[in-house]
C-alpha positions as CSV (number, residue, x, y, z in Angstrom):
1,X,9.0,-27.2,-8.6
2,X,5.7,-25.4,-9.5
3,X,4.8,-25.5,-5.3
4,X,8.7,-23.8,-5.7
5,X,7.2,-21.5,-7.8
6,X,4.2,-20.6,-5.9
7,X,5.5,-20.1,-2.3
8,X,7.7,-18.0,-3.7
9,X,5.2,-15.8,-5.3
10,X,3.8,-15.9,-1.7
11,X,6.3,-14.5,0.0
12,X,6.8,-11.7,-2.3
13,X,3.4,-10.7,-2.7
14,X,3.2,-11.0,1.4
15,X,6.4,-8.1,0.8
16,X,4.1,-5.9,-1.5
17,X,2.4,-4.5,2.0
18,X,5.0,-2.5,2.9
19,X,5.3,-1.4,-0.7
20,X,1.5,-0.4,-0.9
21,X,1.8,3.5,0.5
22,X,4.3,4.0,-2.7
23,X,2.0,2.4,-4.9
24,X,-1.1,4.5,-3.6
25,X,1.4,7.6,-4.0
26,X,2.1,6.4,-7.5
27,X,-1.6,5.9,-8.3
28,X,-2.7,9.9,-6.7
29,X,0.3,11.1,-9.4
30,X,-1.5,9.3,-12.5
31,X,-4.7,10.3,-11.1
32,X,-3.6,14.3,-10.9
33,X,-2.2,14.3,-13.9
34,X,-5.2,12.4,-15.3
35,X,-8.0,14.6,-14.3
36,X,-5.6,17.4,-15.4
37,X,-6.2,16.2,-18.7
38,X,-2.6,14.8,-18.9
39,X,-1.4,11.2,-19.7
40,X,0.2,8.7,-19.0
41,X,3.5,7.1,-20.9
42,X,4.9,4.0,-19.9
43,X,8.0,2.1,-21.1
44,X,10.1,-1.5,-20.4
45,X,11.6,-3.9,-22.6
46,X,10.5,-8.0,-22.7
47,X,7.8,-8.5,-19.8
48,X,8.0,-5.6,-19.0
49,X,6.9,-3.9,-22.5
50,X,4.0,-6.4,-22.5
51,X,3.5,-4.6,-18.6
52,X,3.3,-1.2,-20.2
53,X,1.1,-2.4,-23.2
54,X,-1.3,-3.9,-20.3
55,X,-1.2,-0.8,-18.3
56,X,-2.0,1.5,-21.0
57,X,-4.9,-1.2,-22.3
58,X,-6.0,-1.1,-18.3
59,X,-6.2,3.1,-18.5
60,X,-8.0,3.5,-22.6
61,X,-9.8,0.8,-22.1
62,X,-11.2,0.3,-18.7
63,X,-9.7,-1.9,-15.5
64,X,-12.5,-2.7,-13.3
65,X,-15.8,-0.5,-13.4
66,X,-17.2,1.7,-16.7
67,X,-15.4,5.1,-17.1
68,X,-14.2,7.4,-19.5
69,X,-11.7,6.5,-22.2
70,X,-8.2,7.8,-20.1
71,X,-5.2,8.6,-21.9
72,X,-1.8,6.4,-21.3
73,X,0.9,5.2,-24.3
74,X,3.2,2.3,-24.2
75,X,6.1,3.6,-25.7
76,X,7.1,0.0,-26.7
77,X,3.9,-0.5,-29.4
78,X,5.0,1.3,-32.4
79,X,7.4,-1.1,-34.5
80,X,8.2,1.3,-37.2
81,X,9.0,4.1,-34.2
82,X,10.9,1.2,-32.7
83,X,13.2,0.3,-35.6
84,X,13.7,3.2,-37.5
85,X,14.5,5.5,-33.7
86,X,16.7,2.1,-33.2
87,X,18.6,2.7,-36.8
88,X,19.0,6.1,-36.7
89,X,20.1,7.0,-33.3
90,X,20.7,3.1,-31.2
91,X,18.8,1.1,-29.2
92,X,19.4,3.2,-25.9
93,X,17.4,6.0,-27.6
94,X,14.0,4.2,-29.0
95,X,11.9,5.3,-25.6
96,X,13.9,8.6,-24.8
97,X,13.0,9.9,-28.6
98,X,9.4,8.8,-28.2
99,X,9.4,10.5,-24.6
100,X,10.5,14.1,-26.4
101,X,8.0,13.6,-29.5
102,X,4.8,13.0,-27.1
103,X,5.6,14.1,-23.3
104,X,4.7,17.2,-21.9
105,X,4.7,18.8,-18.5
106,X,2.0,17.3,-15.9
107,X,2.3,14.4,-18.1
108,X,3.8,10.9,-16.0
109,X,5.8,8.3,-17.0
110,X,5.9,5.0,-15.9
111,X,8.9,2.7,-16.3
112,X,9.4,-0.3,-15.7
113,X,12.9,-2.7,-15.4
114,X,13.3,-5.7,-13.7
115,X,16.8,-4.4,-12.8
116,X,16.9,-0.8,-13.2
117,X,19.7,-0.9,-15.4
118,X,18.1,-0.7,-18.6
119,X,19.7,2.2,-20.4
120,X,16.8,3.1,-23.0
121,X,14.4,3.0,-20.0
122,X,16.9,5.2,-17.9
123,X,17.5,7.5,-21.3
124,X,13.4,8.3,-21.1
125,X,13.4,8.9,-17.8
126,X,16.2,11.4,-18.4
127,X,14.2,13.0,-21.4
128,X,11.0,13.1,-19.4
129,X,12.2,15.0,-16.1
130,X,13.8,17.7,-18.3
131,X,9.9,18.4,-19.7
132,X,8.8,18.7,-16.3
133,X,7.3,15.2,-16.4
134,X,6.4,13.4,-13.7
135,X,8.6,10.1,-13.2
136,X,7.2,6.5,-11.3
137,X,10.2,3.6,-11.4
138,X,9.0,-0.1,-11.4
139,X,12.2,-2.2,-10.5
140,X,13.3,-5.3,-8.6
141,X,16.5,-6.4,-6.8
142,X,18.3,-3.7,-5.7
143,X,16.7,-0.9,-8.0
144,X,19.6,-0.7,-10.1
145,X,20.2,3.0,-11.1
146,X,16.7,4.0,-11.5
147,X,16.2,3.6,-7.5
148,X,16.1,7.3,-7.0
149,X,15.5,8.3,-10.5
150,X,11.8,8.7,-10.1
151,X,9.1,10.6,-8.3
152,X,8.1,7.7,-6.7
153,X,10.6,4.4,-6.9
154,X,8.9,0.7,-6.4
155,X,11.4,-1.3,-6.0
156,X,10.2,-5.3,-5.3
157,X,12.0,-7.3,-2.6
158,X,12.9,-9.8,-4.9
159,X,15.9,-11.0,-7.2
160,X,13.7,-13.1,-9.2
161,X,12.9,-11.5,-12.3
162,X,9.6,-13.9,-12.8
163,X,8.3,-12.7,-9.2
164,X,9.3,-9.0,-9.4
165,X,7.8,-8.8,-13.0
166,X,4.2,-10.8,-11.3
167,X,4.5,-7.9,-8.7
168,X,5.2,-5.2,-11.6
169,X,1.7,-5.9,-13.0
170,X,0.2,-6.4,-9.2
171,X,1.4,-2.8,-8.6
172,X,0.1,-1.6,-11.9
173,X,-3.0,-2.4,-11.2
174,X,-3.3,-0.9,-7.7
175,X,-2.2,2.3,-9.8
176,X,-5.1,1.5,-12.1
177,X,-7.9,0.9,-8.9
178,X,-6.5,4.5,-7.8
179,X,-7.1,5.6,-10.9
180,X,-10.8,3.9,-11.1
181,X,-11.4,4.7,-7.8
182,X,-10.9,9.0,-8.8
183,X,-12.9,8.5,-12.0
């Protein structure tokens, strides 16, 4: 089972070639609208919050050499934001909100379902094209509805939701060498 697990990773990383002139085109959008003094938002629910939550660490923080602080928000980190956006206006609206409190044009967002159907992740990516913001889609399987929603669409060859989230974080960091690699 685990050699199961494995080969299949394989093959889908083997996949991610092909995938890799979207990704650098996805990376050059964050870096623009970095050095432009813009930032980055990112969204997801389950994995693929934690994915935005690493993202954003890999951006403030630093991913693989000393730079300055950059800035980038996972729109999934602020529990009272969360439940009380959640309460008052339902589930479907607790990134979308969030997007219209803190996004501004030049700014991009990133976000991220394994099936492109998530409707709070599709309501942000609504909210954030109608401020002129800048739009990447991380998906998996057939891209769902969010396929063509974005400035750039990833979509991973895969229909397993392990494997196209261990290719989510694969392409977020070749967003976050970009980045490095401009800083």
């Amino acid at each position: 089972m685990l050699n199961e697990c494995l080969n299949e990773h394989i093959e889908v990383a083997k996949k991610m070639q092909s995938l890799i002139p979207l990704v650098k085109k996805a990376g050059r959008l964050c870096l623009e609208a970095l050095k432009s003094g813009r930032k980055i938002l990112i969204c997801g629910n389950g994995g693929s919050a934690a994915d935005a939550q690493h993202i954003a660490a890999e951006l403030t923080g630093r991913f693989k050499k000393e730079r300055q602080a950059l800035p980038a928000i996972a729109l999934t980190v602020d529990t009272s934001a969360l439940t009380a956006i959640g309460n008052d206006y339902g589930f479907d609206r607790v990134f979308s909100r969030q997007a219209e409190a803190y996004a501004k044009e030049g700014d991009v967002l990133i976000a991220i379902s394994t099936s492109g159907n998530s409707q709070n992740v599709i309501n942000a990516i609504d909210s954030a094209k109608n401020l002129g913001v800048k739009v990447v889609t991380l998906t998996g399987k057939s891209g769902g509805k969010m396929k063509d929603m974005g400035d750039v669409n990833i979509v991973i060859p895969s229909n397993s939701t392990p494997r196209i989230q261990e290719m989510h974080i694969m392409a977020g960091h070749m967003i976050c060498a970009v980045v490095d690699e401009g800083f």
